[in-house]
PyMOL commands that place a pseudoatom at each C-alpha (Angstrom):
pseudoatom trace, name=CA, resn=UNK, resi=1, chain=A, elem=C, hetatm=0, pos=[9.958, 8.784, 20.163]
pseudoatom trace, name=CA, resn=UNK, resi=2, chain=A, elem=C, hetatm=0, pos=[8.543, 9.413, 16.801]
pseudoatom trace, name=CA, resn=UNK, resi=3, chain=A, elem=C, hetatm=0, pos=[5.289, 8.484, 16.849]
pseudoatom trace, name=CA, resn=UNK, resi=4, chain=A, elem=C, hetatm=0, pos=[2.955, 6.814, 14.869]
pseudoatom trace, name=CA, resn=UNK, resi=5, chain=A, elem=C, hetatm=0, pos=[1.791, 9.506, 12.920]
pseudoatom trace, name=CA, resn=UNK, resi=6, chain=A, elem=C, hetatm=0, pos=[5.416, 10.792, 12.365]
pseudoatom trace, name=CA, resn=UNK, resi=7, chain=A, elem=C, hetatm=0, pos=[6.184, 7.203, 10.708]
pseudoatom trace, name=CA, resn=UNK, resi=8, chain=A, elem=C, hetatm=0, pos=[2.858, 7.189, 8.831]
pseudoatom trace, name=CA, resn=UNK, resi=9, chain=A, elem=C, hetatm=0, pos=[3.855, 10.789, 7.093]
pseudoatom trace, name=CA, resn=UNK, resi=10, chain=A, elem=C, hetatm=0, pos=[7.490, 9.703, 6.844]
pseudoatom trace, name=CA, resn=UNK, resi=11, chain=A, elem=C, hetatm=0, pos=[6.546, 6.289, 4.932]
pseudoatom trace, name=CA, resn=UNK, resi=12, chain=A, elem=C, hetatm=0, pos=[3.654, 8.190, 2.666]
pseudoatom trace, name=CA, resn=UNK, resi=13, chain=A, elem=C, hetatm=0, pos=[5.816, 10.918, 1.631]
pseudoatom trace, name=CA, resn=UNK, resi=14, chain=A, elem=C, hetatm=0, pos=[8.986, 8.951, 0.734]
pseudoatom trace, name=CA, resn=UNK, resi=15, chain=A, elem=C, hetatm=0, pos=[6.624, 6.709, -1.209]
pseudoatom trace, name=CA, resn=UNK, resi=16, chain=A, elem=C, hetatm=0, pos=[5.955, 9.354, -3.061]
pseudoatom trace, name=CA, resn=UNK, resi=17, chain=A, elem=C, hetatm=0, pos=[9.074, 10.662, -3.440]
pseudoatom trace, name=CA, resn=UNK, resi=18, chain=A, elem=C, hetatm=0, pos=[10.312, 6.715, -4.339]
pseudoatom trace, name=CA, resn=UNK, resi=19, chain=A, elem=C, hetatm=0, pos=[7.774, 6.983, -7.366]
pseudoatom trace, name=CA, resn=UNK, resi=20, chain=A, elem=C, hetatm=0, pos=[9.097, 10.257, -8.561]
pseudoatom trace, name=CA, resn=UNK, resi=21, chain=A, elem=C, hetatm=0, pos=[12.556, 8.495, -8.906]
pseudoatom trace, name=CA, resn=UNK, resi=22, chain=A, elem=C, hetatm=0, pos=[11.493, 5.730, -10.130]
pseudoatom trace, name=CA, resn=UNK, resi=23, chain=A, elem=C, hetatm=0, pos=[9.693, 7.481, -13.199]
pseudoatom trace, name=CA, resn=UNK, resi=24, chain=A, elem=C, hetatm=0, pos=[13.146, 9.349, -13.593]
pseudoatom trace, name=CA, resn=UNK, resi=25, chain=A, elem=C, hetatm=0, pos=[14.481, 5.925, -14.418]
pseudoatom trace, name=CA, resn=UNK, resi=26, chain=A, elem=C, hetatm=0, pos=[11.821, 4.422, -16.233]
pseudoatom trace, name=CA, resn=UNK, resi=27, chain=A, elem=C, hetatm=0, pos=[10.837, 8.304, -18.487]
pseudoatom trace, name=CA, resn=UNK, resi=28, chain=A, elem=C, hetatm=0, pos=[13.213, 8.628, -20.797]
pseudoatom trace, name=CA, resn=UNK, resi=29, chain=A, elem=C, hetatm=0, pos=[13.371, 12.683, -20.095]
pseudoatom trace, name=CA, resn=UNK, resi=30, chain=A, elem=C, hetatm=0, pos=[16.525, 13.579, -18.625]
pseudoatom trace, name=CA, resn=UNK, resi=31, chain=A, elem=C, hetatm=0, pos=[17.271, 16.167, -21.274]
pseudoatom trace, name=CA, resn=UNK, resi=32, chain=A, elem=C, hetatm=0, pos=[15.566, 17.837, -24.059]
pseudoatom trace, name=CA, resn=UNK, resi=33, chain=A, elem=C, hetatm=0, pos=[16.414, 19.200, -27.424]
pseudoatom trace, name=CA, resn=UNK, resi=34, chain=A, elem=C, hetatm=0, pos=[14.058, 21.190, -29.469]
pseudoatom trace, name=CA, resn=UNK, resi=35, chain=A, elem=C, hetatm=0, pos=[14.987, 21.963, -33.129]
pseudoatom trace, name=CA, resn=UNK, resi=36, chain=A, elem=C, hetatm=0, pos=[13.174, 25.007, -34.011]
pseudoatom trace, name=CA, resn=UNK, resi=37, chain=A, elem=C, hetatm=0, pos=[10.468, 25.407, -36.813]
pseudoatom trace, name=CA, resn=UNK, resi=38, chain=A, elem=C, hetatm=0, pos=[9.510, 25.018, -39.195]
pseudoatom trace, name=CA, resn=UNK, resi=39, chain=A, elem=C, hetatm=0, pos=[11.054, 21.663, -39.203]
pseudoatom trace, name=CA, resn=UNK, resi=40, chain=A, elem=C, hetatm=0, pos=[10.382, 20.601, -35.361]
pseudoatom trace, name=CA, resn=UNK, resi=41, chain=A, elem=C, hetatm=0, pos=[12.553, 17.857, -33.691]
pseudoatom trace, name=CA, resn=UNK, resi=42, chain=A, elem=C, hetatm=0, pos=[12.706, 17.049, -30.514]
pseudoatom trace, name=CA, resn=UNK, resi=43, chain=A, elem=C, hetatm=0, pos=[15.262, 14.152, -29.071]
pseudoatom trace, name=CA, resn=UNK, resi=44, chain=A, elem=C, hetatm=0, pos=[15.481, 13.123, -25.310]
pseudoatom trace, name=CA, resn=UNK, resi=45, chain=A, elem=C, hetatm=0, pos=[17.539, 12.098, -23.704]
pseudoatom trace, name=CA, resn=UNK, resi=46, chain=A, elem=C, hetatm=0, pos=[17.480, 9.529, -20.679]
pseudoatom trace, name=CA, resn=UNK, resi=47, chain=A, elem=C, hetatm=0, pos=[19.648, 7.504, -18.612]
pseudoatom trace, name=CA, resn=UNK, resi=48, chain=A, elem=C, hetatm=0, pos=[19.229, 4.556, -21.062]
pseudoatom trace, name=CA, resn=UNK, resi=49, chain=A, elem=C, hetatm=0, pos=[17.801, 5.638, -24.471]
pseudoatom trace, name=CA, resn=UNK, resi=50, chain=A, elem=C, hetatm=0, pos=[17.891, 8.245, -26.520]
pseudoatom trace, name=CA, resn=UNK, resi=51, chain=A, elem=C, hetatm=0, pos=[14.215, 9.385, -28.471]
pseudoatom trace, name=CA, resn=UNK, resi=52, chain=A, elem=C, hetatm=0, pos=[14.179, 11.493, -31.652]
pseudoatom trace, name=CA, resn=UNK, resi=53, chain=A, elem=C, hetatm=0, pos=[11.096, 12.265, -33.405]
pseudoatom trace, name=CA, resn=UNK, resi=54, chain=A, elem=C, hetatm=0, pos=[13.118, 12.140, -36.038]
pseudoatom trace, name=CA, resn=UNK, resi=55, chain=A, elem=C, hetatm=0, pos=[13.620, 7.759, -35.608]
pseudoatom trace, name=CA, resn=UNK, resi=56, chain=A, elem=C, hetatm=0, pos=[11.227, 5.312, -35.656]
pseudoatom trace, name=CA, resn=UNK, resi=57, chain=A, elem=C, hetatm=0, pos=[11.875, 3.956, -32.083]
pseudoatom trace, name=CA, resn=UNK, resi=58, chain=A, elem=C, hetatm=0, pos=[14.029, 4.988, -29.525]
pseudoatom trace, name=CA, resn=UNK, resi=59, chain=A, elem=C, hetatm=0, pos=[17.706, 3.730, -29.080]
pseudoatom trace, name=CA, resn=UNK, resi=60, chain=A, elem=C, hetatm=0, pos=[20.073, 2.594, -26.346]
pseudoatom trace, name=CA, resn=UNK, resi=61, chain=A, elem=C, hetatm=0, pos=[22.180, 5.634, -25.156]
pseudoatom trace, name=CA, resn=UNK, resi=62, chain=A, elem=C, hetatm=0, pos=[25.077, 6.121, -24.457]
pseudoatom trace, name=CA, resn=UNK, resi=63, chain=A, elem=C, hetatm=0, pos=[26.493, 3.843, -27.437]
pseudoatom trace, name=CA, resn=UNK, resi=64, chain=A, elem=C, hetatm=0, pos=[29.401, 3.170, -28.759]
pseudoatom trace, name=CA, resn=UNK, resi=65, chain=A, elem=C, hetatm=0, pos=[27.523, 1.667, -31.755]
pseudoatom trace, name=CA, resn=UNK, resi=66, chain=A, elem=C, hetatm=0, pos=[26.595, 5.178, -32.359]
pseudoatom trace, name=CA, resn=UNK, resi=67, chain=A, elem=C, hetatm=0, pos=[29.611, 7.128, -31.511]
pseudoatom trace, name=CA, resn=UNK, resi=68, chain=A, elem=C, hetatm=0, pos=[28.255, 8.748, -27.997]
pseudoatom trace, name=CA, resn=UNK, resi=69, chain=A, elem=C, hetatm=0, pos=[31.421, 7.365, -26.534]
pseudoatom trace, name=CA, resn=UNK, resi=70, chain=A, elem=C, hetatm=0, pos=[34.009, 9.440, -28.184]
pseudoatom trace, name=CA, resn=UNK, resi=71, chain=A, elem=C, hetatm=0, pos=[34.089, 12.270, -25.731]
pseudoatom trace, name=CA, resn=UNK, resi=72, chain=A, elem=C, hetatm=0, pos=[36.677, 11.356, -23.324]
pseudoatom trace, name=CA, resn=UNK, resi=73, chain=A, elem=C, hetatm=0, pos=[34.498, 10.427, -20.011]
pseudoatom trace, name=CA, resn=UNK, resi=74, chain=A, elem=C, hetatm=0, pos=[31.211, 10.828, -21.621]
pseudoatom trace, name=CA, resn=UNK, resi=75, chain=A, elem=C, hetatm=0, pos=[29.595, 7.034, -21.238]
pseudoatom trace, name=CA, resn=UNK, resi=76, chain=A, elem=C, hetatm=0, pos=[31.331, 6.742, -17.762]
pseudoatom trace, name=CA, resn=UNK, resi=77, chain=A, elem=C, hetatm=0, pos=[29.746, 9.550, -16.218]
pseudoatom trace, name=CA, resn=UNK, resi=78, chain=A, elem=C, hetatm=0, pos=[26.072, 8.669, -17.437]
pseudoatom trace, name=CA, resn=UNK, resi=79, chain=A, elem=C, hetatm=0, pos=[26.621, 5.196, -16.384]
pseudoatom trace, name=CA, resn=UNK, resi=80, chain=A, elem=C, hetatm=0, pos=[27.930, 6.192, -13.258]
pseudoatom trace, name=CA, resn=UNK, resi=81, chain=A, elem=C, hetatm=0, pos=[24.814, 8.456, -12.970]
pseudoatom trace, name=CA, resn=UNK, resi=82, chain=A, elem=C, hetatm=0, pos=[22.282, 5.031, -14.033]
pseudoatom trace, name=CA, resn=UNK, resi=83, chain=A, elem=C, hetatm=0, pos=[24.135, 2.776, -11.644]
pseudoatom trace, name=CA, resn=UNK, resi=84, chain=A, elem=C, hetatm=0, pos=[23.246, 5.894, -8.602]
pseudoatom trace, name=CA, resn=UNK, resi=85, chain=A, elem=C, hetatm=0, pos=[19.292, 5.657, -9.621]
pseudoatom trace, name=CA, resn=UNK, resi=86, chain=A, elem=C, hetatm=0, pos=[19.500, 1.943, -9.781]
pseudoatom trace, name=CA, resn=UNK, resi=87, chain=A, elem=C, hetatm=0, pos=[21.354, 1.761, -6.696]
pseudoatom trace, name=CA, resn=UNK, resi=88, chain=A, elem=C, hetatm=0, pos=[18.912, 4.394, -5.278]
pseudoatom trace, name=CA, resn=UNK, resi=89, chain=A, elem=C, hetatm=0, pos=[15.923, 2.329, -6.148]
pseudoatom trace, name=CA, resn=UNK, resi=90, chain=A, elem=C, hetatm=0, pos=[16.998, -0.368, -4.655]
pseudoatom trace, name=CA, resn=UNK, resi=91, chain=A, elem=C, hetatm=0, pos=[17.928, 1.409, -1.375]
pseudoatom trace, name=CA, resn=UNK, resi=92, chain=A, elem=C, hetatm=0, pos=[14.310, 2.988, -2.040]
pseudoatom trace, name=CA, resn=UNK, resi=93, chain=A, elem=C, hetatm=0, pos=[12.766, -0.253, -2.095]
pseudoatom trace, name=CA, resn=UNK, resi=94, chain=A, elem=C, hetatm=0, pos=[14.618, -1.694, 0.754]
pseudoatom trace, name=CA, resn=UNK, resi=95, chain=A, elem=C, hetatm=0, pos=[13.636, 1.494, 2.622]
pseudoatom trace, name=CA, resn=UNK, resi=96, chain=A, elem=C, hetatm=0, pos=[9.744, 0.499, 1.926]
pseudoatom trace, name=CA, resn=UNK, resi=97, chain=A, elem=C, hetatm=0, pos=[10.185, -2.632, 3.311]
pseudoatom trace, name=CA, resn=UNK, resi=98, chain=A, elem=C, hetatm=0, pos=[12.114, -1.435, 6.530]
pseudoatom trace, name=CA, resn=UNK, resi=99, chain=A, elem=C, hetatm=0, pos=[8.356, 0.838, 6.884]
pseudoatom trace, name=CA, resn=UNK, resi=100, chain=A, elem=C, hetatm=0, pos=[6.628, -2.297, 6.855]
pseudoatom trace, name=CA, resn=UNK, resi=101, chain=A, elem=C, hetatm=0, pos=[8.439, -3.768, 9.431]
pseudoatom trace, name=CA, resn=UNK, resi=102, chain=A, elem=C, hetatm=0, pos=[8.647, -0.856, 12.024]
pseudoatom trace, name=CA, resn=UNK, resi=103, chain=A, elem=C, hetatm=0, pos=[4.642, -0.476, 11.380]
pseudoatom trace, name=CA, resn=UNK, resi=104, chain=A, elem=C, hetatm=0, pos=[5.045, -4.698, 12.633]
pseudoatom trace, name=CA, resn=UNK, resi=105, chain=A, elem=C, hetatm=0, pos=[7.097, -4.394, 15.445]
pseudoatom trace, name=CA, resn=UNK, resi=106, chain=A, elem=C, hetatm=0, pos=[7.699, -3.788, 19.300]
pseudoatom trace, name=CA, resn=UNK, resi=107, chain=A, elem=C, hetatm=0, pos=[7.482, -0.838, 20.796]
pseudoatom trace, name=CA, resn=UNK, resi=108, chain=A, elem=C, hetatm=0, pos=[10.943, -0.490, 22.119]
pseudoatom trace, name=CA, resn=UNK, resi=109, chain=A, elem=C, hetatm=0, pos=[12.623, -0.859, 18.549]
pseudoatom trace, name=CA, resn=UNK, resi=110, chain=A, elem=C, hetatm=0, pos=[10.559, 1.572, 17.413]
pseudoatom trace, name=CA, resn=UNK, resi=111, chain=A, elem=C, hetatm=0, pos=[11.543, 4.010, 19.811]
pseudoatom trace, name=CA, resn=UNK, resi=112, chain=A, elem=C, hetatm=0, pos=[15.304, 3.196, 20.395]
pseudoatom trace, name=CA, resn=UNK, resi=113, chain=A, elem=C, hetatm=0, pos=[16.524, 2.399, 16.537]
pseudoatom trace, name=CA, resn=UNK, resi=114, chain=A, elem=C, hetatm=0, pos=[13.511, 2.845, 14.234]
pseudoatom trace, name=CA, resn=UNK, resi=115, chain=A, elem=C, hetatm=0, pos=[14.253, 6.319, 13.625]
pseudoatom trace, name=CA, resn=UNK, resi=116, chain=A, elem=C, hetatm=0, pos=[17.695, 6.609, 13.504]
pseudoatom trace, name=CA, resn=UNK, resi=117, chain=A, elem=C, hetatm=0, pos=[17.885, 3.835, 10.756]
pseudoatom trace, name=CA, resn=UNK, resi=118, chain=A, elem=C, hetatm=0, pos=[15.088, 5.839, 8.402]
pseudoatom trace, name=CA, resn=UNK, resi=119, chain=A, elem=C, hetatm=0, pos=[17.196, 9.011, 8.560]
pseudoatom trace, name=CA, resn=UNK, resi=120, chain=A, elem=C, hetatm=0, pos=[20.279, 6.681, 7.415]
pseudoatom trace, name=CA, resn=UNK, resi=121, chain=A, elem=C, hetatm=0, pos=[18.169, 5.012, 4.583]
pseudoatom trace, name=CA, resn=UNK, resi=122, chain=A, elem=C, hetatm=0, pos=[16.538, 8.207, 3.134]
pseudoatom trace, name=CA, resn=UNK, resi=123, chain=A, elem=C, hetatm=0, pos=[19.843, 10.451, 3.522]
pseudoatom trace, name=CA, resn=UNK, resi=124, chain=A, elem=C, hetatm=0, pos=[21.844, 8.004, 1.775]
pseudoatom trace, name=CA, resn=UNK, resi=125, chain=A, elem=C, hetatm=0, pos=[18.745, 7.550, -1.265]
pseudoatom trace, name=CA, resn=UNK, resi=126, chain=A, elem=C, hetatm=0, pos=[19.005, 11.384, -1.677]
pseudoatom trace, name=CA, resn=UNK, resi=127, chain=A, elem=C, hetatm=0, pos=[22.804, 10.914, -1.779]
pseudoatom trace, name=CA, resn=UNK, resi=128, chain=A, elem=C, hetatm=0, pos=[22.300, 8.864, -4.581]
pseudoatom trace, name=CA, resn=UNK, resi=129, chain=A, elem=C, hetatm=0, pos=[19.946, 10.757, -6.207]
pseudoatom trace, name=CA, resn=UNK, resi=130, chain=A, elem=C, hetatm=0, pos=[22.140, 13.956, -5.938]
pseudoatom trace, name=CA, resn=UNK, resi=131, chain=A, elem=C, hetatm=0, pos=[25.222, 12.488, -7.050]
pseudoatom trace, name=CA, resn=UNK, resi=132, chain=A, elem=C, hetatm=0, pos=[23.362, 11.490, -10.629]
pseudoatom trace, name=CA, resn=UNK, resi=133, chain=A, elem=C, hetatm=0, pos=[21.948, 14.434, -10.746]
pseudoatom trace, name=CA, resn=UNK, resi=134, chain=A, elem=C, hetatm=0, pos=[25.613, 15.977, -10.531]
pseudoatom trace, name=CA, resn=UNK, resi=135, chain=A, elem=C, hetatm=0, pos=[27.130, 13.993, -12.913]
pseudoatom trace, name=CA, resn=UNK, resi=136, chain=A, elem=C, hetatm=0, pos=[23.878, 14.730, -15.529]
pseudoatom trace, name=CA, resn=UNK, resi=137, chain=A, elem=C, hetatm=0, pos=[24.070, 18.060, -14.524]
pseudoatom trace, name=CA, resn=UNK, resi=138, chain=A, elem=C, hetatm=0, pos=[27.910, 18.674, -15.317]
pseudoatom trace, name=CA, resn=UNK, resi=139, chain=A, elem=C, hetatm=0, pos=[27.621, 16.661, -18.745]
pseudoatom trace, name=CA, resn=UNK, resi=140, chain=A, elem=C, hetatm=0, pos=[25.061, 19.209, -19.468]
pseudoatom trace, name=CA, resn=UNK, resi=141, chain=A, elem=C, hetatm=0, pos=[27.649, 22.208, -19.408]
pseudoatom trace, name=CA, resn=UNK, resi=142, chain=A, elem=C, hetatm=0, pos=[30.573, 20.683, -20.550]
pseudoatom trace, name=CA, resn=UNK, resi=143, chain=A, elem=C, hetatm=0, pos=[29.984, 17.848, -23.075]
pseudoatom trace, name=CA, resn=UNK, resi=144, chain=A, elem=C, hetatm=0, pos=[30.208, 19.135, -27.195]
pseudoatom trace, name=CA, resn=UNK, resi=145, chain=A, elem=C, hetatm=0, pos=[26.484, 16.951, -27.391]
pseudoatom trace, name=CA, resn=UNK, resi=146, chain=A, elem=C, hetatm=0, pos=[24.815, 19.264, -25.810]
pseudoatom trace, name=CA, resn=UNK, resi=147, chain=A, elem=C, hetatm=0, pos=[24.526, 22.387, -27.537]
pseudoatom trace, name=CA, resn=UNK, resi=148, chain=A, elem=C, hetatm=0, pos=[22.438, 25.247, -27.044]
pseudoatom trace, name=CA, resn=UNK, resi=149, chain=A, elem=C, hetatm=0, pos=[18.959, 24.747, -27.118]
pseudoatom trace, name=CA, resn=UNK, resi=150, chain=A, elem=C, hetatm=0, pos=[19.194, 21.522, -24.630]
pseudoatom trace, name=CA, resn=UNK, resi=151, chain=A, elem=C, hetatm=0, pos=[17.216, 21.587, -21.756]
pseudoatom trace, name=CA, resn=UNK, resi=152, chain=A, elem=C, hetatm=0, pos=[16.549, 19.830, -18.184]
pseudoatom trace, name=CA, resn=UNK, resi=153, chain=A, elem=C, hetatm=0, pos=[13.506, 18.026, -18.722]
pseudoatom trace, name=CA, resn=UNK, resi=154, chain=A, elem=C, hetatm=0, pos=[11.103, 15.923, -16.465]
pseudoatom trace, name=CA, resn=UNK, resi=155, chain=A, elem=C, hetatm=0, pos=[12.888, 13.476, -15.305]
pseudoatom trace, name=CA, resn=UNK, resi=156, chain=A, elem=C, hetatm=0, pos=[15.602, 15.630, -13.685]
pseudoatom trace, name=CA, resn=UNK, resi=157, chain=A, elem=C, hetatm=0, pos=[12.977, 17.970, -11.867]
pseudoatom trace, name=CA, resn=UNK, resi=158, chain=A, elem=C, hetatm=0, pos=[11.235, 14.640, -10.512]
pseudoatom trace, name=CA, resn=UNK, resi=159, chain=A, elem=C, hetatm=0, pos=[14.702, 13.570, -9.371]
pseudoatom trace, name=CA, resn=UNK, resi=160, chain=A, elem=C, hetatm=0, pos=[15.282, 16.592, -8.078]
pseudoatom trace, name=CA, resn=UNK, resi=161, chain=A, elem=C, hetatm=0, pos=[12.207, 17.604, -6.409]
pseudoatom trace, name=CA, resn=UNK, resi=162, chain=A, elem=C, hetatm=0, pos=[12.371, 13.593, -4.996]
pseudoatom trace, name=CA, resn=UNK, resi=163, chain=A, elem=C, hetatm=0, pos=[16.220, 14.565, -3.883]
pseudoatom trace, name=CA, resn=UNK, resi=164, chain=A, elem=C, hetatm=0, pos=[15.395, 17.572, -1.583]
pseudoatom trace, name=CA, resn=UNK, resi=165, chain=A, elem=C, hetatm=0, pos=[12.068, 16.174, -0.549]
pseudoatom trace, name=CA, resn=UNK, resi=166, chain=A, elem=C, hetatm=0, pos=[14.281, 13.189, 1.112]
pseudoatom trace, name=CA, resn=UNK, resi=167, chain=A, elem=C, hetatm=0, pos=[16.908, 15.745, 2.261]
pseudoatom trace, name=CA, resn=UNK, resi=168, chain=A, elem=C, hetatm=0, pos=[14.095, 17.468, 4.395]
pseudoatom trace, name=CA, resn=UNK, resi=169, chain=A, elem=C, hetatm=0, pos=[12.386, 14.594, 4.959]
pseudoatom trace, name=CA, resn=UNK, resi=170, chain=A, elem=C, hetatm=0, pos=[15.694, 13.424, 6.476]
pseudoatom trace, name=CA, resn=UNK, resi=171, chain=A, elem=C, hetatm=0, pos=[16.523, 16.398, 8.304]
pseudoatom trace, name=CA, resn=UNK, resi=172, chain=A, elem=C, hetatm=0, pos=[12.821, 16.862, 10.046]
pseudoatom trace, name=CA, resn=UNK, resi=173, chain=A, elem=C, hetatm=0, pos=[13.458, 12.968, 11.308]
pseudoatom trace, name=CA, resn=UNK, resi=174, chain=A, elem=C, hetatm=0, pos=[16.519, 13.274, 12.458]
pseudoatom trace, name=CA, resn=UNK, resi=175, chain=A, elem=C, hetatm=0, pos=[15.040, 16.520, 14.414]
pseudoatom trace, name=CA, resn=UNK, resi=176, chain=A, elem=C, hetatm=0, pos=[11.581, 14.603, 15.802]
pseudoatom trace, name=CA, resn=UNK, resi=177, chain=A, elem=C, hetatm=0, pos=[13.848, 11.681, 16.676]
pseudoatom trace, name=CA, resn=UNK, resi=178, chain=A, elem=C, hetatm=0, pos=[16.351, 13.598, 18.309]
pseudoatom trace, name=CA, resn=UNK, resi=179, chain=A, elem=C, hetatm=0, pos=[14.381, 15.800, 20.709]
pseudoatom trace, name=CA, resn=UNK, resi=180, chain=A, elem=C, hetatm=0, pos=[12.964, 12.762, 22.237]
pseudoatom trace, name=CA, resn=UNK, resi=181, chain=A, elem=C, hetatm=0, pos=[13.406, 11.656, 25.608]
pseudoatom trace, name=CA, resn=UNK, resi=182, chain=A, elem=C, hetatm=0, pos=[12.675, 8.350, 26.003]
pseudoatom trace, name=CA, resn=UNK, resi=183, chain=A, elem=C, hetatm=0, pos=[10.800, 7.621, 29.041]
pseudoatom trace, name=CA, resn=UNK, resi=184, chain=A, elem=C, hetatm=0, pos=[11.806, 4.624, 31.329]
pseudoatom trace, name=CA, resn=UNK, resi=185, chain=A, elem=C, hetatm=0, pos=[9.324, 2.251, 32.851]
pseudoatom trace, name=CA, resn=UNK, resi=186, chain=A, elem=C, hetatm=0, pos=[9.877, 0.680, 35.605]
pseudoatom trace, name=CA, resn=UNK, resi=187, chain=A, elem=C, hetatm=0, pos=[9.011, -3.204, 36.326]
pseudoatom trace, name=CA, resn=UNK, resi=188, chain=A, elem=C, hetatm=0, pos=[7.372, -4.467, 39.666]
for i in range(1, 188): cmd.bond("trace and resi %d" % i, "trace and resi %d" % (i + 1))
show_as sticks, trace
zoom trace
């Protein structure tokens, strides 16, 4: 079985990893666009507003109001890629939770299902993760509103670095978990 320890170090570093994609969501950094000088601009883009220096406050993005929805596809994909985080942080949360309780529990669940259930639960958050990041990732090389000089910003390397983090997270789990042999007691 896993033991404590493992769990502890599981549930600290997806906690970590939790926060990283949460600030994806909440940093409105998933792209970046740098005019160059003398007359600087720089607009991000995130998976629900768009900031130019350029405005006085930030706007909701994609928008039909503003036109971001004439390239066929365009608002589908990036709300397909918001609905992923938010179902991802969700999942995340839940996942948090599920810590708690194994940390509360008997011994046998922890040894029998505990660990089978995390690698579920974190493989399927970096599923999530990955799959926005794809669908960012391929409006970034083929949508006409981003043209050169657009870059990945913060919010896709946290997302990323949170999506393989889980992955190996995941993997090193299912590997602990796997390898053990539970041992039988015997009642008298």
């Amino acid at each position: 079985m896993p033991d404590t320890v493992t769990y502890i170090l599981v549930s600290l570093t997806f906690t970590a990893t939790y926060i990283c994609g949460l600030a994806s969501i909440i940093i409105p950094k998933w792209l970046i666009f740098e005019s160059p000088r003398p007359h600087r601009a720089v607009t991000n883009y995130g998976l629900y507003q768009k900031c130019s220096t350029l405005d006085i406050k930030c706007r909701e993005f994609p928008s039909i109001e503003f036109g971001d929805c004439e390239e066929e596809g365009f608002c589908e994909e990036w709300k397909a890629a918001r609905t992923n985080m938010i179902i991802a942080a969700v999942l995340g949360g839940l996942t948090l939770i599920y810590c708690l309780y194994v940390f509360f529990s008997n011994k046998f669940h922890k040894e029998q299902i505990a660990w089978k259930i995390f690698v579920g639960l974190i493989g399927f958050h970096a599923i999530l993760q990955y799959s926005s990041i794809a669908l960012i990732a391929h409006l970034y090389y083929t949508s006409d509103k981003f043209y050169y000089g657009v870059k990945y910003d913060i919010s896709f390397i946290l997302v990323n670095i949170s999506s393989i983090v889980n992955i190996l997270l995941s993997g090193i789990l299912f590997k602990v978990g796997w390898h053990f042999v539970p041992t039988y007691q015997t009642i008298d």
